[in-house]
C-alpha positions as CSV (number, residue, x, y, z in Angstrom):
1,X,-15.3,-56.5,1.3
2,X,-15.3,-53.3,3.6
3,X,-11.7,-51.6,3.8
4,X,-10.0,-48.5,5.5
5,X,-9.8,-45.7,3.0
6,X,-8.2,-42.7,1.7
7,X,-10.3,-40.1,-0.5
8,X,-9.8,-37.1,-1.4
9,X,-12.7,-34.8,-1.8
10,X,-15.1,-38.1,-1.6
11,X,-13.1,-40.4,-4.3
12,X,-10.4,-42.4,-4.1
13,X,-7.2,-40.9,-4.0
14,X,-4.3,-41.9,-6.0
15,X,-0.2,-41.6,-4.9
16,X,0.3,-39.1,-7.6
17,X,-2.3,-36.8,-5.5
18,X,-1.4,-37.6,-2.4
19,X,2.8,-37.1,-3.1
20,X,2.4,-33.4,-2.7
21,X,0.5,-33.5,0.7
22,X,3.0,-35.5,1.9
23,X,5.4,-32.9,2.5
24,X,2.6,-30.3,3.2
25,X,2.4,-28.7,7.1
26,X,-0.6,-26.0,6.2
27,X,-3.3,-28.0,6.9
28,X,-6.0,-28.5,9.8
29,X,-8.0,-31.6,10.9
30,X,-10.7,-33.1,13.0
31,X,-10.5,-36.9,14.2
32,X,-13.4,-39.3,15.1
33,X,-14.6,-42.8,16.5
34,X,-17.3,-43.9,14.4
35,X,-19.5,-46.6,15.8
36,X,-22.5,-48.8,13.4
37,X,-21.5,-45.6,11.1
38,X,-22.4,-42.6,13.4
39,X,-20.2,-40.4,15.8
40,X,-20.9,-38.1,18.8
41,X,-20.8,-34.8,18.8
42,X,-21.1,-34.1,14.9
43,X,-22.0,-30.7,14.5
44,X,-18.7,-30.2,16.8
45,X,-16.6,-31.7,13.7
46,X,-18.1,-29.4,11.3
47,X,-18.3,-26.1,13.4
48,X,-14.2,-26.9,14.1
49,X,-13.8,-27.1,10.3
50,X,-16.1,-24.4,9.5
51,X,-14.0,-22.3,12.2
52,X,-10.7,-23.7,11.1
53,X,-10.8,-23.2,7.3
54,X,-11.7,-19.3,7.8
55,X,-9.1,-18.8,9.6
56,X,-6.7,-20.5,7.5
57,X,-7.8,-20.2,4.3
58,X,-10.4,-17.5,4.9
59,X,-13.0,-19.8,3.1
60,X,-14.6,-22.8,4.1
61,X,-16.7,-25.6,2.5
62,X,-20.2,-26.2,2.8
63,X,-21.3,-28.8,5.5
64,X,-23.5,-30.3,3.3
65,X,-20.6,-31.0,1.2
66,X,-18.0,-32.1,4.0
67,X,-20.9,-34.9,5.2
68,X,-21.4,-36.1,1.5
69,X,-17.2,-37.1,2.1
70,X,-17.8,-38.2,5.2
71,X,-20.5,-40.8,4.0
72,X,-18.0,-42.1,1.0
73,X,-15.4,-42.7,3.1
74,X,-17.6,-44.9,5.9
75,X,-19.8,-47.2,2.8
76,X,-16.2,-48.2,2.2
77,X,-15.1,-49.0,5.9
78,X,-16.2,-51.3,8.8
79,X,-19.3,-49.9,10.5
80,X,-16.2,-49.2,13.8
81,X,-13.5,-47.1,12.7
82,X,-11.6,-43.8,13.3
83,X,-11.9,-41.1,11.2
84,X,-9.6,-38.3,10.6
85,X,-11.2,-35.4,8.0
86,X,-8.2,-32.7,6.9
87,X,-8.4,-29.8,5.2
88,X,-5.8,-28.2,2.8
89,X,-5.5,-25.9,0.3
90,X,-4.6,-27.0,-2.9
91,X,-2.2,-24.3,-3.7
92,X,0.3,-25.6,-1.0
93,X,2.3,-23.8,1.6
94,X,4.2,-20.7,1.1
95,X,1.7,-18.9,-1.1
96,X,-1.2,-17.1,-0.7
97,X,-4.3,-18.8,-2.6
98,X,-6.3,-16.4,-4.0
99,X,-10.1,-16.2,-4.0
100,X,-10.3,-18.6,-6.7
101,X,-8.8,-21.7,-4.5
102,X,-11.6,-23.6,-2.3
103,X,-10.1,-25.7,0.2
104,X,-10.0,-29.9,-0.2
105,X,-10.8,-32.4,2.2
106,X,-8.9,-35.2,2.6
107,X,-10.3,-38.0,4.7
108,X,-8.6,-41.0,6.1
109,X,-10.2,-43.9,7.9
110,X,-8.6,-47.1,10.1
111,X,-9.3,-49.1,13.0
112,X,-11.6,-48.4,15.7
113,X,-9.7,-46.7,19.2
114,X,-10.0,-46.5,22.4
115,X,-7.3,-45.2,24.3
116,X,-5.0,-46.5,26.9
117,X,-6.1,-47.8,30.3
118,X,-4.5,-45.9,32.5
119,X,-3.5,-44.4,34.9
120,X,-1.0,-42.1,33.4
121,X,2.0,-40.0,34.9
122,X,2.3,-36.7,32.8
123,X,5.9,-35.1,32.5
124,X,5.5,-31.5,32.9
125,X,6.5,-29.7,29.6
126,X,6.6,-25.7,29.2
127,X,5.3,-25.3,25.6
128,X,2.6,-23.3,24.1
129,X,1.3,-23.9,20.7
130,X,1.1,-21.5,18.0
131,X,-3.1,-20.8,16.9
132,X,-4.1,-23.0,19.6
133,X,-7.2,-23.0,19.3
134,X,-7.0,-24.8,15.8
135,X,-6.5,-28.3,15.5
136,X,-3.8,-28.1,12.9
137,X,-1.0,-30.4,11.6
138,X,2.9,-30.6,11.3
139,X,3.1,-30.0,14.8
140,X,6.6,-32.1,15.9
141,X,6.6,-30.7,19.1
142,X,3.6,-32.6,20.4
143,X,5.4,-36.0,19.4
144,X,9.0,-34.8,20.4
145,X,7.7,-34.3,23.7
146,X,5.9,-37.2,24.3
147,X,9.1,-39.0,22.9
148,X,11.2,-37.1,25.6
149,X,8.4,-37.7,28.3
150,X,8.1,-41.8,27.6
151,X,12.1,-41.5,27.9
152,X,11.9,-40.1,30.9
153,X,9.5,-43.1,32.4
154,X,6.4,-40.7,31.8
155,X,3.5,-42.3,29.5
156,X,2.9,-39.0,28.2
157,X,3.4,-34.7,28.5
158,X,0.9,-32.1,30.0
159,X,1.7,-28.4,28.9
160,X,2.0,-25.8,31.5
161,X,2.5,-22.0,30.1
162,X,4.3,-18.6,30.5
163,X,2.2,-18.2,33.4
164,X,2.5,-21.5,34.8
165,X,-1.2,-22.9,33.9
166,X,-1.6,-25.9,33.0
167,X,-3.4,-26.5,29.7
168,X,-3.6,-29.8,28.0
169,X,-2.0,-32.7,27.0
170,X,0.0,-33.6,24.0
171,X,-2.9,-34.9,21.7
172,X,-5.1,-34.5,25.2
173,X,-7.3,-32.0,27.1
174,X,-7.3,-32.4,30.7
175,X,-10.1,-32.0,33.5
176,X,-10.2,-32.2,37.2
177,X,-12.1,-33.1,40.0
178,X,-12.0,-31.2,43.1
179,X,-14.2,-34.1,44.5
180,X,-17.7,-32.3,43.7
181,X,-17.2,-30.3,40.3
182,X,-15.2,-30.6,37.3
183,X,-12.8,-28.4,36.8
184,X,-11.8,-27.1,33.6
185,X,-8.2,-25.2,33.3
186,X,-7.9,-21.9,31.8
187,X,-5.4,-21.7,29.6
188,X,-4.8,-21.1,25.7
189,X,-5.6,-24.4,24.2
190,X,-7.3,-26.6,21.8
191,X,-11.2,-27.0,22.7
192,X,-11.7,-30.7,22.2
193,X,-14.7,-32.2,20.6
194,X,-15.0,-34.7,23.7
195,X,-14.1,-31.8,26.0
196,X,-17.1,-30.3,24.4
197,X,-19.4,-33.0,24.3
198,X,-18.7,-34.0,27.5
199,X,-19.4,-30.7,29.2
200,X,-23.0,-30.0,27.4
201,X,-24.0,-33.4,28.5
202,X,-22.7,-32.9,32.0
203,X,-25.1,-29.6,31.7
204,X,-28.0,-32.1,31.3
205,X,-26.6,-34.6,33.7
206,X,-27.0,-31.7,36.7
207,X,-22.9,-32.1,37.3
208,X,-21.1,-29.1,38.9
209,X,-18.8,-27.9,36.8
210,X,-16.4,-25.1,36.4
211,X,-13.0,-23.0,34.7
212,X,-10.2,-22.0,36.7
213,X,-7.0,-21.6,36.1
214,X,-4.7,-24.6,37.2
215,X,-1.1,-24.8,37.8
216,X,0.9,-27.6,39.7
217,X,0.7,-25.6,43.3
218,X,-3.2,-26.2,43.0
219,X,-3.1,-30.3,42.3
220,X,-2.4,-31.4,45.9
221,X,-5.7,-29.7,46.6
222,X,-7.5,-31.7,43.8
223,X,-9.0,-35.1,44.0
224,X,-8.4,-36.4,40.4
225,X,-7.1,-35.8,37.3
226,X,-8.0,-37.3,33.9
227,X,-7.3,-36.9,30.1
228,X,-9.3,-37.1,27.4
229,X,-9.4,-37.0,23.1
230,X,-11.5,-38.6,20.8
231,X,-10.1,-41.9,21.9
232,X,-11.8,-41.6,25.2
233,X,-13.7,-39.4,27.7
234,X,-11.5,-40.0,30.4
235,X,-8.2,-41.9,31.0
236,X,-7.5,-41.5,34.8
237,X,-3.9,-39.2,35.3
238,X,-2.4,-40.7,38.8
239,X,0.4,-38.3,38.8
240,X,1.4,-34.6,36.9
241,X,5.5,-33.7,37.0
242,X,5.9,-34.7,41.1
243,X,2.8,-34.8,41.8
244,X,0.3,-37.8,42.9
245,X,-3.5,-37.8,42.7
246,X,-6.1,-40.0,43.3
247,X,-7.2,-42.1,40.8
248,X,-10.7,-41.1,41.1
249,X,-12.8,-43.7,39.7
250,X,-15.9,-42.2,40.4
251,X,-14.4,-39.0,38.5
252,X,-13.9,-41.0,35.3
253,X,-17.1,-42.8,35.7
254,X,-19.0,-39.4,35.5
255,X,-17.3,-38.2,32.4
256,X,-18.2,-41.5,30.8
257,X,-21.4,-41.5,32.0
258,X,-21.9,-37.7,30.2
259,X,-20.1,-38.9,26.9
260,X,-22.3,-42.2,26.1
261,X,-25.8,-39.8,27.0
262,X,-24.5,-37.7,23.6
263,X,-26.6,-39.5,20.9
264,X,-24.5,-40.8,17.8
265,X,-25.4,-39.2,14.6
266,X,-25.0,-40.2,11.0
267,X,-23.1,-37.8,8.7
């Protein structure tokens, strides 16, 4: 019977293995909704690997190789799952590996996600991650601060920095609508996979669509506000710190629109 799965390298991975990884924070990962056993946006995943492992490890693994795991792990699975591939080097944290080492791939699978329904209210948190542009792990801030947010009757944070931009979300990039064109912030931040996705397809789709930077002076002026991950192209945002927006329905229809005209690939 199909299962979830753990493997390591494209085998099944024991507790022994996995013990040391367990208390292991130099790592980086991609995540995935896999549907009849393809995902959107593939040659994202691997270019974010790719990208992430040199600068990390200064080595990366072949593609070829990190869809040959990929494959293992969904045989074993549902054909609807999420997928999370990580990448570690075996020689831990707090050393350097040397030219010898080649990175691992660790790759977990589980249910099938789709995101909240919305609409949200976003605290407003000052925070700017360190290497933001790679999707890494042991990052406690991001759950602290959606822990502080939810106690604060937020459902979740959005990041503003030194400069007072907004940037993303705490596992979330954000987009705008300014009732014509999307607006994308400028900001240091994590480039999303469905961020990316979603703004070659709007390319093809002949949507308007621009960067700017953003901060919580400019909102009133806005006509929506939405998140999105790998969950989910767009969960409408109704309000940012103080501020309310329109729900924009039409807004969060678009992005959807743009995100289902990406084909789904096998790995």
């Amino acid at each position: 019977m199909s299962t979830f799965v753990v493997q390591r390298n494209g085998r099944a991975v024991s507790a022994e293995e996995l013990a040391p990884l367990a208390f292991s924070g130099y790592a980086h990962f991609t995540a995935m909704q896999v549907r009849g056993g393809r995902t959107r946006g593939l040659d994202l995943h691997l270019e974010r690997l790719r990208s992430a492992s040199m600068e990390l490890f200064d080595r990366a693994l072949p593609d070829d190789r990190v869809r040959a795991c990929l494959r293992a792990a969904l045989r074993a699975g549902p054909d609807d799952l999420s997928l999370t591939a990580t990448v570690y080097s075996p020689a831990g944290e707090f050393t350097v590996a040397g030219p010898d080492v080649e990175p691992e791939l660790l790759v977990r699978t589980g249910p099938a996600a789709s995101g909240p329904q919305g609409p949200l209210a976003l605290a407003v948190v000052e925070y700017e991650r360190v290497l933001p542009a790679v999707k890494h792990v042991g990052e406690v801030a991001k759950t602290y601060f959606l822990r502080q947010a939810v106690g604060q009757g937020f459902d979740d944070a959005a990041f503003v920095d030194r400069r007072a931009r907004l940037s993303e979300g705490s596992i979330w990039n954000l987009a705008f609508w300014d009732g014509a064109a999307v607006v994308w912030p400028e900001a240091e931040m994590l480039g999303g996979t469905t961020m990316a996705v979603v703004r070659r397809q709007l390319d093809r789709l002949g949507v308007p669509q621009r960067v700017q930077e953003v901060t919580l002076a400019d909102l009133p002026a806005l006509a929506g506000a939405v998140v999105m991950n790998s969950w989910t192209p767009g969960v409408a945002v109704r309000r940012i710190g103080s501020v309310s927006l329109p729900e924009a329905p039409s807004f969060v229809s678009v992005l959807h629109r743009a995100y289902q005209a990406e084909p789904l690939t096998a790995p």
